[in-house]
BADO-439474 format. One record per residue: residue number from 0; residue in one letter; x, y, z of N, C-alpha, C in turn. Coordinates in pm, whole numbers, plus 50000, padded with zeros to 5 digits. Atoms other than C-alpha are relative to their C-alpha. Layout:
N
PT	NUM	A	X	Y	Z	X	Y	Z	X	Y	Z
...
***
This chain:
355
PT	0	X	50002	49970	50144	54201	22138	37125	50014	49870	49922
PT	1	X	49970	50107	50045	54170	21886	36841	50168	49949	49970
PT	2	X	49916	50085	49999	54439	21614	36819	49981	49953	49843
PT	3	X	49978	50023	50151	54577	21541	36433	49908	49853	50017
PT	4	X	50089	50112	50003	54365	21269	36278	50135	49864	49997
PT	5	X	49971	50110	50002	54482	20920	36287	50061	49916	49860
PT	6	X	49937	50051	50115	54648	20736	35971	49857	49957	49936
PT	7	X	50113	50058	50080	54327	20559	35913	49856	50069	49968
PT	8	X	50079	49930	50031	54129	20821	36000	50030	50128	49912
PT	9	X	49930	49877	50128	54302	21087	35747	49935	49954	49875
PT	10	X	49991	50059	50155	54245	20858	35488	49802	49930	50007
PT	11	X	50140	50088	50009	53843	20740	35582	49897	50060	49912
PT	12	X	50133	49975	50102	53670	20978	35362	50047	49876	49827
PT	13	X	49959	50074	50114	53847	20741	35050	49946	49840	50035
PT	14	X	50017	50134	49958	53768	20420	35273	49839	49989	49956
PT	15	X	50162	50013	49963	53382	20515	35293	49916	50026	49853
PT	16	X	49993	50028	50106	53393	20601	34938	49963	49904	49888
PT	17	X	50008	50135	50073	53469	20297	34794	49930	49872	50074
PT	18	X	50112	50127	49967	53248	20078	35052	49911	50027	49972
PT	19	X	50120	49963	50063	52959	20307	34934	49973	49948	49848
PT	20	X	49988	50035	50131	53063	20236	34572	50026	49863	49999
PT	21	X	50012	50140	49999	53088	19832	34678	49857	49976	50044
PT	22	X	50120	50022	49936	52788	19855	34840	49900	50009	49855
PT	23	X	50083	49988	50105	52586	19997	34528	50068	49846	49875
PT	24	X	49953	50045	50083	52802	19784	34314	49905	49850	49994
PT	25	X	50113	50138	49948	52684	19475	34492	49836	49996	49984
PT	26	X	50192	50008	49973	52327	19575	34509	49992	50078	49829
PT	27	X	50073	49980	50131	52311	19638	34116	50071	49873	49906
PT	28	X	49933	50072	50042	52515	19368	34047	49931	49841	49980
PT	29	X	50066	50094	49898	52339	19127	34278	49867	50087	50040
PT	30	X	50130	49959	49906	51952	19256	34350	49972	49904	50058
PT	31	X	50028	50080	49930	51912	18953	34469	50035	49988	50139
PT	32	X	49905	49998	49916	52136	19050	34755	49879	50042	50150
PT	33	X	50104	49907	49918	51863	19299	34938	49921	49867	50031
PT	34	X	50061	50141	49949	51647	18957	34949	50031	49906	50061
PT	35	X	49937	50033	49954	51837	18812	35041	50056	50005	50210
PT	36	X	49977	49931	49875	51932	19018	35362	49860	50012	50074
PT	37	X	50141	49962	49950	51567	19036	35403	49964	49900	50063
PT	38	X	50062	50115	49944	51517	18696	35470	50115	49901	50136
PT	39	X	49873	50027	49847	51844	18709	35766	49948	50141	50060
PT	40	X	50065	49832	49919	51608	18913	35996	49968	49953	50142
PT	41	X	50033	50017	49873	51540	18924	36373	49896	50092	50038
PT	42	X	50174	49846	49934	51149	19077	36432	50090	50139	49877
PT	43	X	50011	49922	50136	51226	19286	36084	50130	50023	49974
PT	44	X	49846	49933	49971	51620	19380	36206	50064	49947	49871
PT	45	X	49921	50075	50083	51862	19275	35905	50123	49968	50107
PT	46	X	49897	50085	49932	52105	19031	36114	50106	50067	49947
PT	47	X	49824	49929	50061	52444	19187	35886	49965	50090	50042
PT	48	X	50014	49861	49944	52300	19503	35973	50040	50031	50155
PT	49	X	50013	50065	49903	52265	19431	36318	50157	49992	50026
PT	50	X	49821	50055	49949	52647	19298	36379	50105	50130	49915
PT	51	X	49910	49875	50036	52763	19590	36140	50022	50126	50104
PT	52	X	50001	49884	49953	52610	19868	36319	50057	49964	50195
PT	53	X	49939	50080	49868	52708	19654	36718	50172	50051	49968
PT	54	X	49773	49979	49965	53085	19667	36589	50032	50121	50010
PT	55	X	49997	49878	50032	53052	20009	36457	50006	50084	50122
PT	56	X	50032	49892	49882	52921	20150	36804	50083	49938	50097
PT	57	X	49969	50069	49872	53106	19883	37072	50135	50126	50002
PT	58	X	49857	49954	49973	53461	20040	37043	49981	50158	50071
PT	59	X	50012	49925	49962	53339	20383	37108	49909	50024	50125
PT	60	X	50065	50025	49862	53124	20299	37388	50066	49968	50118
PT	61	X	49923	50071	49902	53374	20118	37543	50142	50078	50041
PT	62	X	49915	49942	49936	53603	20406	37576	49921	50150	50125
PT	63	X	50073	49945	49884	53346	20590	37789	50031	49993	50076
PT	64	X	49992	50053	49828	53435	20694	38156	49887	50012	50046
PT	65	X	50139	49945	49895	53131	20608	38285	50006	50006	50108
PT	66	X	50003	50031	49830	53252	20564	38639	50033	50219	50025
PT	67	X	50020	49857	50050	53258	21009	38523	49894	50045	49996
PT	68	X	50112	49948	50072	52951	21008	38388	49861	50080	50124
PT	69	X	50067	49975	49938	52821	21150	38743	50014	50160	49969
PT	70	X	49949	49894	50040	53003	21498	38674	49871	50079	49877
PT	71	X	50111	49927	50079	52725	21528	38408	49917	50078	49999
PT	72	X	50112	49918	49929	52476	21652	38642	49993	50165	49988
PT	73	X	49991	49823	50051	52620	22012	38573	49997	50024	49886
PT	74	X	50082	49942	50112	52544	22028	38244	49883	49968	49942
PT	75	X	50139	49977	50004	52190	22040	38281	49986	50106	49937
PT	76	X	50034	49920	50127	52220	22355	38006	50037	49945	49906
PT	77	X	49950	50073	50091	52378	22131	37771	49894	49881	49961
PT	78	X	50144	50068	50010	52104	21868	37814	49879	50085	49953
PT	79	X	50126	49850	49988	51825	22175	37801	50043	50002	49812
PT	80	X	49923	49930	50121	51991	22294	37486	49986	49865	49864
PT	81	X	50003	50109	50060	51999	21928	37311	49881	49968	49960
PT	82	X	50159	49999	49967	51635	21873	37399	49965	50058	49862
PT	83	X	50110	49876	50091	51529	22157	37181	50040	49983	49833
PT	84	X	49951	50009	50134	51794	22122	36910	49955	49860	49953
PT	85	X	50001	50133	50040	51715	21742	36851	49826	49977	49975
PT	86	X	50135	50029	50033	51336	21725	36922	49938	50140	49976
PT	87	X	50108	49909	50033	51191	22048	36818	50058	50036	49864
PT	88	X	49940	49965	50100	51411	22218	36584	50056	49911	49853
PT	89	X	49969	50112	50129	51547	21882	36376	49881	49944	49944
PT	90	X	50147	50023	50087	51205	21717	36322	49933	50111	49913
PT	91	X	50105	49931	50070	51002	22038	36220	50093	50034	49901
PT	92	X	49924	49941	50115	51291	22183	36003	50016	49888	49854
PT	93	X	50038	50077	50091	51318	21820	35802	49847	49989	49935
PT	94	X	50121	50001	50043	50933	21822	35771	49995	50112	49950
PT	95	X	50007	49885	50156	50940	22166	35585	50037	49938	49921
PT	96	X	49939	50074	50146	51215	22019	35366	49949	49901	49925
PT	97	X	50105	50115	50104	51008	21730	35256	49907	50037	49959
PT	98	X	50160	49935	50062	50705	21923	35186	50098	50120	49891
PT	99	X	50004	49921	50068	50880	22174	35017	50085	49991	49865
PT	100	X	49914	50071	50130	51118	21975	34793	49945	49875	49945
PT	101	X	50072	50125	50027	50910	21667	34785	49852	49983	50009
PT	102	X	50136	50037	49961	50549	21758	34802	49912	49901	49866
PT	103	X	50072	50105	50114	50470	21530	34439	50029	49852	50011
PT	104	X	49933	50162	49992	50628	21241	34596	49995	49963	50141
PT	105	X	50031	50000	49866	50466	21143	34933	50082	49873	50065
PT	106	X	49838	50103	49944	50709	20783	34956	50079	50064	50054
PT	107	X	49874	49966	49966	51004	20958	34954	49998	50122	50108
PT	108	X	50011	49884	49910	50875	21259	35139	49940	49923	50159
PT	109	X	50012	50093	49835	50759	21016	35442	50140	49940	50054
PT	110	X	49878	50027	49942	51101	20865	35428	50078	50122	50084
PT	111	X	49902	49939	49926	51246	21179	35507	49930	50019	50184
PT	112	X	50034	49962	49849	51034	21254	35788	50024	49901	50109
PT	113	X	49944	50054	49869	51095	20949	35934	50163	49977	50052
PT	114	X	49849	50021	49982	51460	20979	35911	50033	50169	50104
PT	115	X	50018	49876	49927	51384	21354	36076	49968	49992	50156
PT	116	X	50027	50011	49942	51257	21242	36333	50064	49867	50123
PT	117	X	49937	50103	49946	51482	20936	36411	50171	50096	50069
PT	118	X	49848	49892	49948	51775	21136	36615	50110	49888	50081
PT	119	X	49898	50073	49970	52120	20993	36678	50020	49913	50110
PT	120	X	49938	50116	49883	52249	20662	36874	50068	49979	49930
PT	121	X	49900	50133	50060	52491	20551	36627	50091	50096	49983
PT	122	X	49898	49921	50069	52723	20740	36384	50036	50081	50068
PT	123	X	49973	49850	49996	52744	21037	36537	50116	49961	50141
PT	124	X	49919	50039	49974	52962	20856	36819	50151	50006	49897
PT	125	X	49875	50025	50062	53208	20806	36552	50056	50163	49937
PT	126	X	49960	49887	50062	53195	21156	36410	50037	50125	50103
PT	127	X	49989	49943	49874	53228	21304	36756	50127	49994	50041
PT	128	X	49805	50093	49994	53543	21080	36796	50116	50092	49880
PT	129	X	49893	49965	50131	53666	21189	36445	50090	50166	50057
PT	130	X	49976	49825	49984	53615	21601	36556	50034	50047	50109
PT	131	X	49969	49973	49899	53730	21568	36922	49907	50050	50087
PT	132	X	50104	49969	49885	53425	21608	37133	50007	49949	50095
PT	133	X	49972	50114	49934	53351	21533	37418	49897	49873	50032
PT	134	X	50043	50094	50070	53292	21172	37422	49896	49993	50123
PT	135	X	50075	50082	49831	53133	21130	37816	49852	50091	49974
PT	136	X	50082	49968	50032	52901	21391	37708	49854	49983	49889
PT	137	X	50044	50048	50063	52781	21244	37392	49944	49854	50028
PT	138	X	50074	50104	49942	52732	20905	37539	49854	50010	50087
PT	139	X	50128	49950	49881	52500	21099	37784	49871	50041	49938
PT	140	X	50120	49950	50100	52314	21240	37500	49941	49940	49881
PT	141	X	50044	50154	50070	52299	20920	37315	49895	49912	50065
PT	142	X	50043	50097	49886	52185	20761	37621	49820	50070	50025
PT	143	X	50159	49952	50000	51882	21028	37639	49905	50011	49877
PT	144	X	50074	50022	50171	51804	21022	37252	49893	49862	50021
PT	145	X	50068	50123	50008	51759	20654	37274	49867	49997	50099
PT	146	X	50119	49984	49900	51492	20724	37560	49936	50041	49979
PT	147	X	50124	49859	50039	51309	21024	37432	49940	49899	49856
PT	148	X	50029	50110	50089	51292	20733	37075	49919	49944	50001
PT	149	X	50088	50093	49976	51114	20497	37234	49874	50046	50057
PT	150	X	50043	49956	49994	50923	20694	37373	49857	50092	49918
PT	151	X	50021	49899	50066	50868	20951	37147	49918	49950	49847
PT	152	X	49974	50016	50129	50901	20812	36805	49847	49982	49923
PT	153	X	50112	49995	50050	50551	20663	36718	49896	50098	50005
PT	154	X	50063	49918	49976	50400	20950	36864	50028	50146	49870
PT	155	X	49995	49890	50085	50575	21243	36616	49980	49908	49877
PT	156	X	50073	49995	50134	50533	20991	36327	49853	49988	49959
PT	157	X	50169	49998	50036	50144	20976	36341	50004	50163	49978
PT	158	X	50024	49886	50006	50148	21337	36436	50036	50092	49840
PT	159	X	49974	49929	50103	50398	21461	36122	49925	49914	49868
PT	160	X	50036	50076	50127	50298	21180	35869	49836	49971	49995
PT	161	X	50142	50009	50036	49918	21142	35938	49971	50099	50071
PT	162	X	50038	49877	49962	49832	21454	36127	50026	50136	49897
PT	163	X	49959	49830	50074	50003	21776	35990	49998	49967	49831
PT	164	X	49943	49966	50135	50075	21634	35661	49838	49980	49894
PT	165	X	50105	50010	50011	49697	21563	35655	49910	50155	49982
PT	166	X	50065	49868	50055	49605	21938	35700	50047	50050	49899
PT	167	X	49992	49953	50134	49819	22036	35409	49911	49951	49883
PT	168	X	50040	50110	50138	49683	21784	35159	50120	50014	49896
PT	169	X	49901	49997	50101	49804	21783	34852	50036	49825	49965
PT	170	X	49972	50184	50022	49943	21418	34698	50034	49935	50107
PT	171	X	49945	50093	49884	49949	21159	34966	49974	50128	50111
PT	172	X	50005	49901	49874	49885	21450	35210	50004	49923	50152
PT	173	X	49947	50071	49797	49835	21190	35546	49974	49854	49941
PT	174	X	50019	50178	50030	49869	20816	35574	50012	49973	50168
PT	175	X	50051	50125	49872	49768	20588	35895	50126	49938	50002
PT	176	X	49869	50073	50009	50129	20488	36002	49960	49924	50174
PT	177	X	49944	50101	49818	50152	20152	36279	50105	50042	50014
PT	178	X	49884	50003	49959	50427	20223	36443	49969	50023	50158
PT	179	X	50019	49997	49879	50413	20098	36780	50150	50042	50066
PT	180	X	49860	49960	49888	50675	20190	37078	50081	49847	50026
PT	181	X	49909	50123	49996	50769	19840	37108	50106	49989	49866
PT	182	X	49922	49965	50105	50858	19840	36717	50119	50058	50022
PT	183	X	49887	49893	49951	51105	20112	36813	50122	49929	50051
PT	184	X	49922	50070	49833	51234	19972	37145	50053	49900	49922
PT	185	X	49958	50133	50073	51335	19646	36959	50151	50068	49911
PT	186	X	49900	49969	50087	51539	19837	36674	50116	50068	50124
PT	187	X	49933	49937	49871	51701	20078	36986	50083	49919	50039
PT	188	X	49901	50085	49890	51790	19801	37216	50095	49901	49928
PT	189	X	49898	50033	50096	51985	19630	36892	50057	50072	49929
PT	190	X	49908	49840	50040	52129	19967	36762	50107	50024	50096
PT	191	X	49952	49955	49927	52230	20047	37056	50031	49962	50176
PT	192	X	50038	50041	49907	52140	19867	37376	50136	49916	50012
PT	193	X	49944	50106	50058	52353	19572	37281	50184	50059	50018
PT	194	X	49803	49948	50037	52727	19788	37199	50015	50109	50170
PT	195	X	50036	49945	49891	52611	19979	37500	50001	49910	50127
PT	196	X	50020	50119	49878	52550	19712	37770	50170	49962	49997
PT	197	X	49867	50068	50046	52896	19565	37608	50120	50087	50060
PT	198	X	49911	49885	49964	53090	19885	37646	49994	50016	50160
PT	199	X	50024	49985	49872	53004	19943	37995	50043	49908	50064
PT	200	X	49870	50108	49933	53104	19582	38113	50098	50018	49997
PT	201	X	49867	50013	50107	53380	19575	37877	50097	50124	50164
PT	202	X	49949	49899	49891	53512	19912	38130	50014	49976	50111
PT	203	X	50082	49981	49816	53368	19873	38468	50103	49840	50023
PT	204	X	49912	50140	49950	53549	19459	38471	50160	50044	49964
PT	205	X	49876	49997	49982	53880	19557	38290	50053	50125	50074
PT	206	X	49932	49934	49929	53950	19835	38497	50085	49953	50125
PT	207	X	49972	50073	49878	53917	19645	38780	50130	49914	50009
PT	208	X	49896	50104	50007	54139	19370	38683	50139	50037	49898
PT	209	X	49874	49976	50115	54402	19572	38418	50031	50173	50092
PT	210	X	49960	49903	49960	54386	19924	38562	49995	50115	49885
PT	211	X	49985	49931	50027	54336	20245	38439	50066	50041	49854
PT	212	X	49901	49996	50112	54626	20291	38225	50033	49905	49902
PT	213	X	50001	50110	50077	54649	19950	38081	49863	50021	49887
PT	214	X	50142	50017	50081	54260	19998	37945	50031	50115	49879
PT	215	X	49971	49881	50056	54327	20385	37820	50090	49988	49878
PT	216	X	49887	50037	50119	54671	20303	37650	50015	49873	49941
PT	217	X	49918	50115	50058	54710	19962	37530	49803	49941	49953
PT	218	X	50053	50046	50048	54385	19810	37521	49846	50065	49906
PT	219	X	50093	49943	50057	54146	20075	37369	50092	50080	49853
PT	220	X	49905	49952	50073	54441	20205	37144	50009	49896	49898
PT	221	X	50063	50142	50086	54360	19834	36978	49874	50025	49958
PT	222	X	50140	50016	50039	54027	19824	36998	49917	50108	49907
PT	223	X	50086	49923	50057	53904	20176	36919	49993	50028	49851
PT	224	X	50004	49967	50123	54025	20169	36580	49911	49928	49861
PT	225	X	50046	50084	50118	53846	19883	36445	49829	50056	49991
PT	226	X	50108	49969	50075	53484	20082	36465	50003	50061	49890
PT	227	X	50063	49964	50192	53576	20211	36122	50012	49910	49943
PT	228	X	49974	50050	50049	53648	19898	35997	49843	49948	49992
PT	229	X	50150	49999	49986	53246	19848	36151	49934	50112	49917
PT	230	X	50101	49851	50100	53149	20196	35984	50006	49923	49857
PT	231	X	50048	50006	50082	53258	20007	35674	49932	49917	49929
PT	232	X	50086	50128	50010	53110	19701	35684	49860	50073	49986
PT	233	X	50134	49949	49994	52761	19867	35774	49992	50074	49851
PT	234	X	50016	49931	50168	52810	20111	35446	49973	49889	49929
PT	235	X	50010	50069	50108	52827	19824	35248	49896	49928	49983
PT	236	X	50119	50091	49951	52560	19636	35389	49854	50108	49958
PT	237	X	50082	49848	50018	52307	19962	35363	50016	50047	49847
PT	238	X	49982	49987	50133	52427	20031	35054	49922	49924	49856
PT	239	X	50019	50059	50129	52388	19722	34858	49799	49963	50048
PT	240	X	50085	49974	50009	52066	19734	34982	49900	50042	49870
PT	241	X	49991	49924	50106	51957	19969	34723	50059	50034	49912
PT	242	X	49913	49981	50099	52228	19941	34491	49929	50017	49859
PT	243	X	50053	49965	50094	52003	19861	34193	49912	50091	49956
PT	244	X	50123	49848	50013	51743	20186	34232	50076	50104	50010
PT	245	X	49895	49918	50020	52034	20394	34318	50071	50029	49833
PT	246	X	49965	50017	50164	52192	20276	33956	49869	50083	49912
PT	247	X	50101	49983	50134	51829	20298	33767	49949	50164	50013
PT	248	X	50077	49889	49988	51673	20580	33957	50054	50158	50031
PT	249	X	49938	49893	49958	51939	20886	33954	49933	50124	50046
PT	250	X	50086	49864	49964	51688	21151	33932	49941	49996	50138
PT	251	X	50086	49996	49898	51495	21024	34211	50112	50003	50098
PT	252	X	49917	49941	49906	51831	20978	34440	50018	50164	49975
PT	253	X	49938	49824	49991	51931	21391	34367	49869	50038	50066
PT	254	X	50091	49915	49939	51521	21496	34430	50052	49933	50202
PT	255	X	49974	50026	49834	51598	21317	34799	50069	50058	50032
PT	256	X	49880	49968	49933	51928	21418	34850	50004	50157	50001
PT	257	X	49998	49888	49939	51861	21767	34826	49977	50071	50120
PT	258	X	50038	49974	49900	51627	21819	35107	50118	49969	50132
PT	259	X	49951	50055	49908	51881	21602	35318	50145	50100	49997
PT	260	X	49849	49946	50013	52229	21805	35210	49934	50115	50026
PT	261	X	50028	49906	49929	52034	22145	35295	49954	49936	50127
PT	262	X	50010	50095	49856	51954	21943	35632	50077	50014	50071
PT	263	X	49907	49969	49937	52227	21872	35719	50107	50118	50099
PT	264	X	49923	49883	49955	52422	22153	35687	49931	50122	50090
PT	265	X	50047	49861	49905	52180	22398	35848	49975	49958	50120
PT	266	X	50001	50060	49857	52120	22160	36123	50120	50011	50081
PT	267	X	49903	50048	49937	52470	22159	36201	50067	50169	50007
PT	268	X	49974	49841	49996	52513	22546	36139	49949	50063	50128
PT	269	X	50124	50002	49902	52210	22598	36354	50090	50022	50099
PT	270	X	49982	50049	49863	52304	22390	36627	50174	50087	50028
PT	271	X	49918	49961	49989	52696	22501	36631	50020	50129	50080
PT	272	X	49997	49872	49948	52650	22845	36639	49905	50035	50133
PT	273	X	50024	49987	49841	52424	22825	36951	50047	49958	50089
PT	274	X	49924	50047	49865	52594	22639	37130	50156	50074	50013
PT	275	X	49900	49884	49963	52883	22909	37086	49949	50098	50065
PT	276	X	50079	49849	49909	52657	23200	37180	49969	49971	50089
PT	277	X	50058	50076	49880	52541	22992	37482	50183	49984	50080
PT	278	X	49884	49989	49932	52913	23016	37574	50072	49862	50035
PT	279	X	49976	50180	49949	52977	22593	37568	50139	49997	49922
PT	280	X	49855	50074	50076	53363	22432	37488	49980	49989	49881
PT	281	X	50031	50052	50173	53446	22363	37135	49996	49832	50017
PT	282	X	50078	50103	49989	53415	22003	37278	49803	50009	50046
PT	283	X	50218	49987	50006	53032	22065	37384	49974	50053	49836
PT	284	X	50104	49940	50154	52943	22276	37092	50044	49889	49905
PT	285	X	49969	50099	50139	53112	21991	36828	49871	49914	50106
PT	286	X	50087	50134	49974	52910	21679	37023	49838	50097	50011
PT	287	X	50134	50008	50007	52604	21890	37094	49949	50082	49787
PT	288	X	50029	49987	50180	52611	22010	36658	49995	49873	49954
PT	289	X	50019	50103	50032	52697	21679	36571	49861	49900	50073
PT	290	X	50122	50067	49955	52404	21538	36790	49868	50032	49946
PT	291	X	50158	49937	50059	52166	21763	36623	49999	49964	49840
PT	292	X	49980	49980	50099	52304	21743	36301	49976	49842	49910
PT	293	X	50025	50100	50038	52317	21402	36279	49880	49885	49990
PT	294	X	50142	50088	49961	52005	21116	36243	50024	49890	50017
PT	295	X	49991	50153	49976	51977	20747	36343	49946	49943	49847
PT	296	X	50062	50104	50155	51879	20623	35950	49987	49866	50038
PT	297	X	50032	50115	49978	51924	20284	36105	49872	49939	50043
PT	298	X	50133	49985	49947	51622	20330	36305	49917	50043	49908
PT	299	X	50100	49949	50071	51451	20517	36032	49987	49843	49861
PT	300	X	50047	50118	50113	51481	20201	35776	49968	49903	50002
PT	301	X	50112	50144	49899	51379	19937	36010	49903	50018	50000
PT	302	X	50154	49936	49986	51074	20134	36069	49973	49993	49873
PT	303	X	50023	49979	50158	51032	20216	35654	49981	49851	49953
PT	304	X	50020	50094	50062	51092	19861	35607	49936	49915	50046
PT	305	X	50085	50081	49930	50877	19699	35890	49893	50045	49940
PT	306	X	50128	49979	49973	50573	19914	35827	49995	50019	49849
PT	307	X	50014	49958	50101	50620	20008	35453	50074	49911	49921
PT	308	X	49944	50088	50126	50801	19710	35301	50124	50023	49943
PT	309	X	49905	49969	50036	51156	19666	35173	50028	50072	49858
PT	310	X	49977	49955	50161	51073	19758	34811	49899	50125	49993
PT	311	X	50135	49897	50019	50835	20082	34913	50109	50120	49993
PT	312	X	49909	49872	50049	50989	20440	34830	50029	50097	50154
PT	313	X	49937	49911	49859	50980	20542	35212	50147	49877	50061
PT	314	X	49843	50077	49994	51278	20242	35204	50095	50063	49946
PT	315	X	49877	49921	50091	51473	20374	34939	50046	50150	50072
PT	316	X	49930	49913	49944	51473	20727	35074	50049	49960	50117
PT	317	X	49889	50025	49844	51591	20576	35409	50141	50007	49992
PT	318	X	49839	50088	50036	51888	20402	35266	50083	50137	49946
PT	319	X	49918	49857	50036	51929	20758	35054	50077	50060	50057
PT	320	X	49946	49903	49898	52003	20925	35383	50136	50015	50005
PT	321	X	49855	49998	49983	52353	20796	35468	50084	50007	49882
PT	322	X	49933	49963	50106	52462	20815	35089	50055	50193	50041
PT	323	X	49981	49893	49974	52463	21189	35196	50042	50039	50116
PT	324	X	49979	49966	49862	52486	21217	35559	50156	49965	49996
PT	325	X	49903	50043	49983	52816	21024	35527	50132	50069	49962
PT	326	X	49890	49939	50046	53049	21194	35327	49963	50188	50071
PT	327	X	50085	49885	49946	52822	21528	35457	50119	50021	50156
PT	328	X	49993	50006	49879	52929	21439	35825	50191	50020	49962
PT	329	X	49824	49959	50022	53309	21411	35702	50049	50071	50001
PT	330	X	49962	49836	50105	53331	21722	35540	49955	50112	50133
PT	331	X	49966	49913	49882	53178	21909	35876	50136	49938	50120
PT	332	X	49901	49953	49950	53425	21737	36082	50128	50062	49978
PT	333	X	49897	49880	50036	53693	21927	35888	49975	50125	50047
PT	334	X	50062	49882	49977	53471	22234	35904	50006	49984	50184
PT	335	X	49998	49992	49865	53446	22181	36319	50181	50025	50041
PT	336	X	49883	49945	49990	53844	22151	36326	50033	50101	49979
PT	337	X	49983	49853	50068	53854	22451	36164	49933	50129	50083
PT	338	X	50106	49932	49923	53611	22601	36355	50069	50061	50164
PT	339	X	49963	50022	49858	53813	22512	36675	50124	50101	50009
PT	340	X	49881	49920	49996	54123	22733	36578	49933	50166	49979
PT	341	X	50020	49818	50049	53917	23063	36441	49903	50041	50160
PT	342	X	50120	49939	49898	53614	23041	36718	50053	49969	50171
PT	343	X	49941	50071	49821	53812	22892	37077	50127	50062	49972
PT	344	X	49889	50010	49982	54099	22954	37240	50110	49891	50042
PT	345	X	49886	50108	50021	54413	22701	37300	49902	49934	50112
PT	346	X	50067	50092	49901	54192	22592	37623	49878	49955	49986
PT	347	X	50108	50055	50047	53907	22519	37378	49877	50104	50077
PT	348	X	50136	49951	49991	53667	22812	37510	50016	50135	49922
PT	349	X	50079	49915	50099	53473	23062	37300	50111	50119	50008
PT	350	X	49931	49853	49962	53717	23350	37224	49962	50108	50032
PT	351	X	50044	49893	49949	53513	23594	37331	49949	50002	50201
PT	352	X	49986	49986	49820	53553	23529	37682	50158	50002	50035
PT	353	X	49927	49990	49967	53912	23609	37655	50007	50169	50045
PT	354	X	50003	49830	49982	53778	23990	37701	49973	50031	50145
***
């Protein structure tokens, strides 16, 4: 069952707050800032970005048992189940929402799709952490996201953004998107590759040489706390991004943010409640809701800003995303705690298998 939050984490929806509100501050303060950041890039990556989102993910990587992670093999319905919720159900359900809240505005309605289609390696570690999931599982399903990505990714955005959105018509109806698999792979293996590779040493050597208990209690009891201090670095960085269009263009942030706050939440409704009726822990059902529920935006604004330019409107809605997703994602892990006392029992399974 969940474990009370943490001092710092009690208090992070106020932290994330005010780095969102430094972040814009900076980026209307300073536009020069976004140009800044543009021109500290690695093959399109923003370098601060880059070392934000690395700190953000190392700590939680690095409390992974992967020398566990064989045990996984039995939840091959949990994998099955992820699959469907992440690549079938999250892409097509965002691509309604952009057509049907955004069909006069084909920028912002491409941003979403590619933010629909970009499915979790980052955050959702941390929001997994926040709501008590479990973590060996989510690494596992991080670990297959990022695969199905590289894979995947250029393939559903031709298909949703110049295929399907081509038979509707309508404004901007299809556009010719590059987006090669390497593109991808590049953003991936510095998203995630990178805090990943790290984490895994980081384990596998100090076990060896500290032990078990030393790593568990003392030296991850340090470490793990400083990825929010990474969550808020990255906000700020992402933020001031767009700080000055955020300021000028209110109307146009709310038309985005609608599609994305019904998103969310039904993604995470969705996914939840099947993975209760499917009979999974209130650790599975939180990491596999939060896996569905959540998107990689990092990946989606690398892409927006490699192939569409930092100042094009499938940027801006990128950056939109986590203005919403963030405080969004907060607010369900309350709702999942909550969840864990009315829908589980004290041993965390579905109360309806106490019959």
């Amino acid at each position: 069952m969940p474990s009370k939050l943490s001092g710092i984490s009690r208090y992070l929806t106020l932290w994330i707050l005010l780095a969102m509100a430094g972040g814009i501050a900076i980026g209307a303060i300073f536009p020069e800032f976004a140009t800044l950041l543009d021109t500290v890039t690695i093959e399109q990556v923003s370098l601060p970005l880059a070392i934000g989102l690395i700190w953000m993910m190392y700590p939680p990587l690095a409390g992974v048992k992967y020398e566990e992670l064989s045990k996984m093999k039995q939840n091959g319905k949990a994998l099955g189940v992820s699959i469907i919720q992440n690549w079938v159900i999250g892409p097509v359900l965002m691509f309604a929402l952009a057509w049907i809240f955004l069909p006069d505005l084909p920028g912002y309605r491409m941003g979403l799709i590619l933010i629909g289609i970009a499915r979790c390696i980052a955050m959702v570690l941390v929001w997994n952490q926040l709501a008590d999931g479990d973590n060996d599982l989510c690494a596992v399903l991080v670990a297959m996201n990022s695969l199905f990505q590289v894979a995947l990714y250029s393939v559903l955005a031709y298909v949703f953004i110049t295929v399907l959105s081509t038979w509707i018509g309508g404004i901007g109806g299809g556009a010719v998107v590059d987006i090669s698999i390497w593109q991808v792979a590049k953003a991936v293996f510095v998203y995630l590759g990178l805090p990943f590779i790290g984490g895994f040493l980081t384990r596998t050597i100090l076990l060896k040489r500290r032990g078990k208990d030393w790593y568990d209690n003392v030296f991850m009891r340090k470490l793990g706390p400083t990825a929010l201090i990474g969550l808020l670095f990255t906000i700020i960085i992402m933020f001031s991004l767009k700080g000055e269009k955020i300021v000028d263009l209110p109307w146009d942030v709310f038309r985005i943010s609608v599609p994305l706050l019904v998103y969310f939440i039904v993604m995470f409704a969705i996914s939840f409640m099947m993975s209760h009726k499917l009979g999974f822990s209130y650790e599975q059902s939180t990491t596999l809701a939060f896996t569905a529920a959540s998107n990689n935006f990092e990946l989606a604004i690398a892409v927006a800003v490699a192939v569409f330019g930092i100042g094009s409107g499938q940027a801006f809605a990128a950056v939109v995303g986590p203005l919403i997703e963030v405080p969004v994602m907060l607010g369900l892990v309350h709702v999942a705690r909550r969840i864990s006392i009315v829908w589980y029992d004290i041993d965390g399974l579905p109360v309806k298998r106490r019959n």
